[in-house]
N, CA, C and O atoms as a GROMACS GRO file, in nm:
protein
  324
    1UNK      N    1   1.641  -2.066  -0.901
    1UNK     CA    2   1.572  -2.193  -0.892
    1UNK      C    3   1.433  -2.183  -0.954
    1UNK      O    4   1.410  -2.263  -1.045
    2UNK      N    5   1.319  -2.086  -0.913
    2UNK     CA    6   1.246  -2.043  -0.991
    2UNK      C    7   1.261  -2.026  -1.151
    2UNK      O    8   1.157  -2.051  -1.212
    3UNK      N    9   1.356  -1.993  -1.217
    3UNK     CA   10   1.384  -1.954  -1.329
    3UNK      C   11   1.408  -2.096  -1.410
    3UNK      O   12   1.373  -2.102  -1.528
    4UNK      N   13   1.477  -2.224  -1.337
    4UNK     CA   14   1.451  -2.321  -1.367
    4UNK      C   15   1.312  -2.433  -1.378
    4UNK      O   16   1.271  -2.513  -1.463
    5UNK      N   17   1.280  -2.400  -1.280
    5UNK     CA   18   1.132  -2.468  -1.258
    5UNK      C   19   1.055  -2.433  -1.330
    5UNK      O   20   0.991  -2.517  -1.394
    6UNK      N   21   1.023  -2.259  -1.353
    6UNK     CA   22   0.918  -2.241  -1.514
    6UNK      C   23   0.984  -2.249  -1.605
    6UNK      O   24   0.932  -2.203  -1.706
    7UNK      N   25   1.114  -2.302  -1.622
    7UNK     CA   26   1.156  -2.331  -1.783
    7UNK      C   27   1.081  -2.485  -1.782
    7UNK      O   28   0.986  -2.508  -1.856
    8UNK      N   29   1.128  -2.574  -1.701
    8UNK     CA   30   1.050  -2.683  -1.684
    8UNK      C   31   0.980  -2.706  -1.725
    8UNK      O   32   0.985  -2.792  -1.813
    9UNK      N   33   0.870  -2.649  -1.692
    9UNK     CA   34   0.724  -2.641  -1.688
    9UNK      C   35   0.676  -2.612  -1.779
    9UNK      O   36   0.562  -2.653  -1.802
   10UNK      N   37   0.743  -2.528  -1.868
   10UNK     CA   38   0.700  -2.451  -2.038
   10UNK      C   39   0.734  -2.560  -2.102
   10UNK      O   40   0.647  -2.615  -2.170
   11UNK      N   41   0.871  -2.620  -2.094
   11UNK     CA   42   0.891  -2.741  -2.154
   11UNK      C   43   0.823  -2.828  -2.174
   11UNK      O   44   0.784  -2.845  -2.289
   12UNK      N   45   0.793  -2.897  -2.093
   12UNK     CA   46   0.700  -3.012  -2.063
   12UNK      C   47   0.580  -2.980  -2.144
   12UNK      O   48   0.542  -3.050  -2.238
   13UNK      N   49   0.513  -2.856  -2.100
   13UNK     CA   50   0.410  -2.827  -2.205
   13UNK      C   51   0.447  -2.790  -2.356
   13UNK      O   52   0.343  -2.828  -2.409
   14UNK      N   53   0.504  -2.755  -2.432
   14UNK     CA   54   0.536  -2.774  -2.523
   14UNK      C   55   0.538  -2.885  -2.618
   14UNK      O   56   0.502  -2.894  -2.736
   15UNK      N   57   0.599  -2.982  -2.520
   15UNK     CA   58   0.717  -3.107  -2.548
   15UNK      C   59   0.522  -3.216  -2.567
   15UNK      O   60   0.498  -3.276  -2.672
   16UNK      N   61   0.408  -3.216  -2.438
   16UNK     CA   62   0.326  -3.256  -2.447
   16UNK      C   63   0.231  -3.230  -2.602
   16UNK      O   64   0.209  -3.302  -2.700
   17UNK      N   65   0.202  -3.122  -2.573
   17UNK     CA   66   0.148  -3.078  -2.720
   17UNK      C   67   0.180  -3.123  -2.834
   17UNK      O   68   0.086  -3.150  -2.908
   18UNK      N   69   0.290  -3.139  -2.872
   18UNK     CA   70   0.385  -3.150  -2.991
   18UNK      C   71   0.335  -3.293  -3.052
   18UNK      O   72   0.297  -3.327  -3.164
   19UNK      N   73   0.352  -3.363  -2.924
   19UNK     CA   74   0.368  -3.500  -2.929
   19UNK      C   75   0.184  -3.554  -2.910
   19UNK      O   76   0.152  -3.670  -2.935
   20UNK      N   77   0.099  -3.466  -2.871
   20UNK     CA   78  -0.028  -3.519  -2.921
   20UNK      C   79  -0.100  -3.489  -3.052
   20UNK      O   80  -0.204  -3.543  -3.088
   21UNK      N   81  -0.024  -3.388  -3.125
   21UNK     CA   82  -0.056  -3.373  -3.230
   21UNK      C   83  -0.044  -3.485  -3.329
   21UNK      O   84   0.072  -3.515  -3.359
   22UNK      N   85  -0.142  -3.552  -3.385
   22UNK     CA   86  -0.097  -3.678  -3.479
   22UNK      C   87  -0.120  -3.635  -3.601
   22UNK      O   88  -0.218  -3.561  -3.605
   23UNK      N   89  -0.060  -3.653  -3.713
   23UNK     CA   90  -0.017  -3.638  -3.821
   23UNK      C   91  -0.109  -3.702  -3.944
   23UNK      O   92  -0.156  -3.814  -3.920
   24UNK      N   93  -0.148  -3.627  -4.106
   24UNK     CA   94  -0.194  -3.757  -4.158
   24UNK      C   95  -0.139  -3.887  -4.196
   24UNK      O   96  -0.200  -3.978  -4.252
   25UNK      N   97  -0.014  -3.885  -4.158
   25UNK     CA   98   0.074  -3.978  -4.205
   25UNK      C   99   0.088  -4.090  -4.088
   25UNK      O  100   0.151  -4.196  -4.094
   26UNK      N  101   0.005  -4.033  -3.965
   26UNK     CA  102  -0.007  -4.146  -3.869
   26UNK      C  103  -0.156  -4.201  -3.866
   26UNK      O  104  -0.216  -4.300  -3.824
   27UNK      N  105  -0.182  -4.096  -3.928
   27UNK     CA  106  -0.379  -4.142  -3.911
   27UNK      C  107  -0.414  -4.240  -4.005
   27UNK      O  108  -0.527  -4.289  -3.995
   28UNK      N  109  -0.320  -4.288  -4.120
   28UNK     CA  110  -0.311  -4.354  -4.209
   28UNK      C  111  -0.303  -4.498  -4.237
   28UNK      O  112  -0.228  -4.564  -4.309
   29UNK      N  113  -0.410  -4.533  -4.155
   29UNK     CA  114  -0.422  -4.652  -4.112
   29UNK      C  115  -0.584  -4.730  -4.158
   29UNK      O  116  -0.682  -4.660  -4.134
   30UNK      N  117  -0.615  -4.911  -4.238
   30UNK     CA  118  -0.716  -4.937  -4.276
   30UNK      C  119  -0.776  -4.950  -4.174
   30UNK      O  120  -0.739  -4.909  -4.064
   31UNK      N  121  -0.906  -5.030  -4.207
   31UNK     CA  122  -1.028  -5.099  -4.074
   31UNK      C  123  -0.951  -5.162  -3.984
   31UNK      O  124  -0.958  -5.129  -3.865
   32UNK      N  125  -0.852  -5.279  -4.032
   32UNK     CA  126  -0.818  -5.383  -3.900
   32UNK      C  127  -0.687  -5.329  -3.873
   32UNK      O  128  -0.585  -5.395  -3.849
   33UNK      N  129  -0.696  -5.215  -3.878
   33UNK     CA  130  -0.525  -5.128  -3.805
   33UNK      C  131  -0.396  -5.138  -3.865
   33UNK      O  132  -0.295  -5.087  -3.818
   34UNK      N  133  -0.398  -5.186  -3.940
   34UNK     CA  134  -0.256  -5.209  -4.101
   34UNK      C  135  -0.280  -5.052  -4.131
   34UNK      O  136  -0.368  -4.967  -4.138
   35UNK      N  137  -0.090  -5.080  -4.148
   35UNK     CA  138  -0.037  -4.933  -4.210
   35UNK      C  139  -0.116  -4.959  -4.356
   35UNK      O  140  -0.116  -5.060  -4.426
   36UNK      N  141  -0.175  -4.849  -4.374
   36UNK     CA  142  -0.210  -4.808  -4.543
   36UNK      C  143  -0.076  -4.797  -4.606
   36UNK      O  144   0.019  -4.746  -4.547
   37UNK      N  145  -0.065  -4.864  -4.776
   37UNK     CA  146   0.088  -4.812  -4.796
   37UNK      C  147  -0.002  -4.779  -4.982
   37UNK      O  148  -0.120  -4.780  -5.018
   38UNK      N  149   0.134  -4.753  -5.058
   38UNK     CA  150   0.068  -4.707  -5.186
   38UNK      C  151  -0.045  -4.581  -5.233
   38UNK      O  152  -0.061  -4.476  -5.171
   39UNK      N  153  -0.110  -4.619  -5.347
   39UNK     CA  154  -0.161  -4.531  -5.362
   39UNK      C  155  -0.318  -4.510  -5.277
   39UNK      O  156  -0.387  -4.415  -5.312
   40UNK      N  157  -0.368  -4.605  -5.163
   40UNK     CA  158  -0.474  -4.569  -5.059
   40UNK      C  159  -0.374  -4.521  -4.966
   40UNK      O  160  -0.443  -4.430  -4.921
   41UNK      N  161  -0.270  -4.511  -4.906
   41UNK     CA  162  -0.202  -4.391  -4.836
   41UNK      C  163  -0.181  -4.240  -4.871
   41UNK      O  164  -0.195  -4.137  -4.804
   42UNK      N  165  -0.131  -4.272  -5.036
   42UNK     CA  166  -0.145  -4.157  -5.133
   42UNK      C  167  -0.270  -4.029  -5.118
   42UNK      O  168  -0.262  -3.906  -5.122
   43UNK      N  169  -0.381  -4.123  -5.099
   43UNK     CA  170  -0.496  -4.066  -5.145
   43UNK      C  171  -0.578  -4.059  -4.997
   43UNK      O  172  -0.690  -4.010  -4.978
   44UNK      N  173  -0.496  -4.117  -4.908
   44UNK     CA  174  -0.578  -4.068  -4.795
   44UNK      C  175  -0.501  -4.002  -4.726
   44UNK      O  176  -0.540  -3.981  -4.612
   45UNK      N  177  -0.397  -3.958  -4.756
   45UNK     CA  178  -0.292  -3.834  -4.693
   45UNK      C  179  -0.297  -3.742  -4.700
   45UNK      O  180  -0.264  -3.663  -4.611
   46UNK      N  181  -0.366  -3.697  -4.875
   46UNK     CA  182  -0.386  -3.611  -4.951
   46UNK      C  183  -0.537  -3.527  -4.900
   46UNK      O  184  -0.546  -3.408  -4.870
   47UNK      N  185  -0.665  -3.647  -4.904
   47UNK     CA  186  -0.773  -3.590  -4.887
   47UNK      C  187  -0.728  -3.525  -4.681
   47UNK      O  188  -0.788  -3.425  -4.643
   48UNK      N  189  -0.649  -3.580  -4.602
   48UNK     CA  190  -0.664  -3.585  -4.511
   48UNK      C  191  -0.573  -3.429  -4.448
   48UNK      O  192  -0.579  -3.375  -4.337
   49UNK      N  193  -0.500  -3.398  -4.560
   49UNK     CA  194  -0.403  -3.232  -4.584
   49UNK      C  195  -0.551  -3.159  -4.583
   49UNK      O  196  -0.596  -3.105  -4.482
   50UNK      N  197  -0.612  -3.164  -4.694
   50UNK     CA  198  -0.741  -3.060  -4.799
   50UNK      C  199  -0.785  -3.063  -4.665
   50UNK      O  200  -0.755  -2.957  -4.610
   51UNK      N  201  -0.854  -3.154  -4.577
   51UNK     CA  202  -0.990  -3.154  -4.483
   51UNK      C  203  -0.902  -3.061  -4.348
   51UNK      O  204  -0.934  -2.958  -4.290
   52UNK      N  205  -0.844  -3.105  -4.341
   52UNK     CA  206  -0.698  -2.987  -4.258
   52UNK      C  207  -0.739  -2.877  -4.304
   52UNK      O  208  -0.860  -2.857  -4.295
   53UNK      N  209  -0.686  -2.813  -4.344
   53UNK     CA  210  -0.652  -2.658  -4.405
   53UNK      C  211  -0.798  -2.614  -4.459
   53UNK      O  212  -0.827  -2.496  -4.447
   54UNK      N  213  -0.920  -2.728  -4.536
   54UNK     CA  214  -1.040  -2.632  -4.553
   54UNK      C  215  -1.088  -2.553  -4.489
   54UNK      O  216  -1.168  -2.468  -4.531
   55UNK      N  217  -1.032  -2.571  -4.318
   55UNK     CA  218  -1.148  -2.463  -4.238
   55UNK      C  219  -1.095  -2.346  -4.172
   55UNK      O  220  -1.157  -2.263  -4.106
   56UNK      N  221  -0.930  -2.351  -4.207
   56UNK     CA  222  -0.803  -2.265  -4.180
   56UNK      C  223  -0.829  -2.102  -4.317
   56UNK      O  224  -0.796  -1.983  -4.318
   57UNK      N  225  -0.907  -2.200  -4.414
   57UNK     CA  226  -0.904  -2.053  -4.514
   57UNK      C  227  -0.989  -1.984  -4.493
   57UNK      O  228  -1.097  -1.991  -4.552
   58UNK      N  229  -0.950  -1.871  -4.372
   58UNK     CA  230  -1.073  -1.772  -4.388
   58UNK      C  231  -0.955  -1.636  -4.372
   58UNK      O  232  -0.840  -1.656  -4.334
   59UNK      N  233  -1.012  -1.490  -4.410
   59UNK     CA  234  -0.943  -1.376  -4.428
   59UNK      C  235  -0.947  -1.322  -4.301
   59UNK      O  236  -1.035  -1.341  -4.218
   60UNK      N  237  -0.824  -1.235  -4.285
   60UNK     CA  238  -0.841  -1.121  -4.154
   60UNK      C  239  -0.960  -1.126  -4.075
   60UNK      O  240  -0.976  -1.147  -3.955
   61UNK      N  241  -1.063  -1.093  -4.198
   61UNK     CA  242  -1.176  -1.048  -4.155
   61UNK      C  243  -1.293  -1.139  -4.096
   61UNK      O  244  -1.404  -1.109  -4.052
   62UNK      N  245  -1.226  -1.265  -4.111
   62UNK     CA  246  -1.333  -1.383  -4.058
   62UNK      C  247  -1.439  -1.432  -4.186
   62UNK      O  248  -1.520  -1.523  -4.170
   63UNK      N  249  -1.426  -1.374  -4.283
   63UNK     CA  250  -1.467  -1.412  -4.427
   63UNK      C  251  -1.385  -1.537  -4.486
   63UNK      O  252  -1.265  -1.562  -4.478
   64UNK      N  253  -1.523  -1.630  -4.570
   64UNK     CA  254  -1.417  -1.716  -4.602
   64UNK      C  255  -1.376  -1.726  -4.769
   64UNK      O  256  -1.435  -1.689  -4.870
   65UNK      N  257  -1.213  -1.811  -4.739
   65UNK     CA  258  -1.180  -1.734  -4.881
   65UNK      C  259  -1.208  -1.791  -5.026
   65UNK      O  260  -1.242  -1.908  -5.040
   66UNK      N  261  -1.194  -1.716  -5.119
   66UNK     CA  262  -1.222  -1.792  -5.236
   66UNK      C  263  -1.132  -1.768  -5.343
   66UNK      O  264  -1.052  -1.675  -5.329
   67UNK      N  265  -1.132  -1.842  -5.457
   67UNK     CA  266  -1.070  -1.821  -5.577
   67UNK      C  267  -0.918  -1.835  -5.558
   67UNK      O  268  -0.855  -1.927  -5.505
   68UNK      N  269  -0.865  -1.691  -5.628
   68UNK     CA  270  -0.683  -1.744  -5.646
   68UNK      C  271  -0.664  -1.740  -5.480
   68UNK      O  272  -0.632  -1.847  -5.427
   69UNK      N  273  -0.684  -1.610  -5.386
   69UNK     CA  274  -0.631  -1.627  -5.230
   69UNK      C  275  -0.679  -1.780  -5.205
   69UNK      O  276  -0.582  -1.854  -5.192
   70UNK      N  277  -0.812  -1.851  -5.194
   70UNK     CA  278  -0.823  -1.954  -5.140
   70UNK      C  279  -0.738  -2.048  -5.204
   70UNK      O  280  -0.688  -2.115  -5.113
   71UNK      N  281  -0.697  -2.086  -5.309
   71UNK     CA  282  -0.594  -2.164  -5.375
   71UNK      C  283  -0.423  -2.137  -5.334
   71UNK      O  284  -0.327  -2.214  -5.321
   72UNK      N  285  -0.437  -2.027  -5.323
   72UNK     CA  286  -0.298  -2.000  -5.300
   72UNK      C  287  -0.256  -2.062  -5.154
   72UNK      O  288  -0.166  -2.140  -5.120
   73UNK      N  289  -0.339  -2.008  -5.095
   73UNK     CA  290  -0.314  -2.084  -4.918
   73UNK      C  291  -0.393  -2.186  -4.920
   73UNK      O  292  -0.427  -2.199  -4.803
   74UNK      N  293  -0.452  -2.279  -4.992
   74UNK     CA  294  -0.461  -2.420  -4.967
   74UNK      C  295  -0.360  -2.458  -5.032
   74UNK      O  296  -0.325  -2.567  -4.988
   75UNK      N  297  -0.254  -2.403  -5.163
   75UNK     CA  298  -0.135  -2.479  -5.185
   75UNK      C  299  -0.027  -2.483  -5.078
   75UNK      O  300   0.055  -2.573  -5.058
   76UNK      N  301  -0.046  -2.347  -5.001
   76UNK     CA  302   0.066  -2.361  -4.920
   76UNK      C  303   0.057  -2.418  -4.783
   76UNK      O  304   0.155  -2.438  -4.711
   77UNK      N  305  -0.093  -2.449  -4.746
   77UNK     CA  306  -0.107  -2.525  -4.601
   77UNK      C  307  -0.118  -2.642  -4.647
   77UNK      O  308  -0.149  -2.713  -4.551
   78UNK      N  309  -0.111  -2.705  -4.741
   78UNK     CA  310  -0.126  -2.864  -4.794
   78UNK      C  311   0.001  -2.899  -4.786
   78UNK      O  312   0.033  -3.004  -4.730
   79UNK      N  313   0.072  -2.831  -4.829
   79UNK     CA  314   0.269  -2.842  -4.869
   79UNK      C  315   0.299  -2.850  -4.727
   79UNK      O  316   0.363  -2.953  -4.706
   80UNK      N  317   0.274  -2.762  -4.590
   80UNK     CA  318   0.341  -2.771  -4.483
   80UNK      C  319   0.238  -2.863  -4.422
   80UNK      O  320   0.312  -2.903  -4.333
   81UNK      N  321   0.138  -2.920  -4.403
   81UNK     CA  322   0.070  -3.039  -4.331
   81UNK      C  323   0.137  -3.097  -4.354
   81UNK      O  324   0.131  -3.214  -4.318
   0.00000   0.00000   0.00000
């Protein structure tokens, strides 16, 4: 019964998290609350990936990165945002 109850409980937290995470594709919205569609969705999806992942590029070492490493993992955290 225990073994059920903290599966529960992990669940729920999980399941919470998941679901407060909002997306740029939900944040994508003008001044008076209209879905953005076209190319101002385009372009605010895009800047809204980059501002994501700019503060994610730093090395092992807590250094932050530059050149081909910083390009390489801003191509690949832009692609999975």
């Amino acid at each position: 019964m225990k073994r059920i109850l903290f599966a529960a409980l992990i669940m729920s937290f999980a399941a919470g998290s998941a679901m407060a995470q909002a997306t740029c594709e939900t944040k994508a919205v003008s001044k008076d609350g209209k879905a953005l569609a076209g190319a101002a969705k385009t372009a605010f999806v895009n800047k809204c990936k980059k501002d994501a992942c700019e503060g994610k590029a730093v090395s092992k070492d807590g250094k932050v990165l530059s050149g081909a490493a910083k390009n390489s993992f801003m191509a690949k955290c832009e692609k999975d945002a």
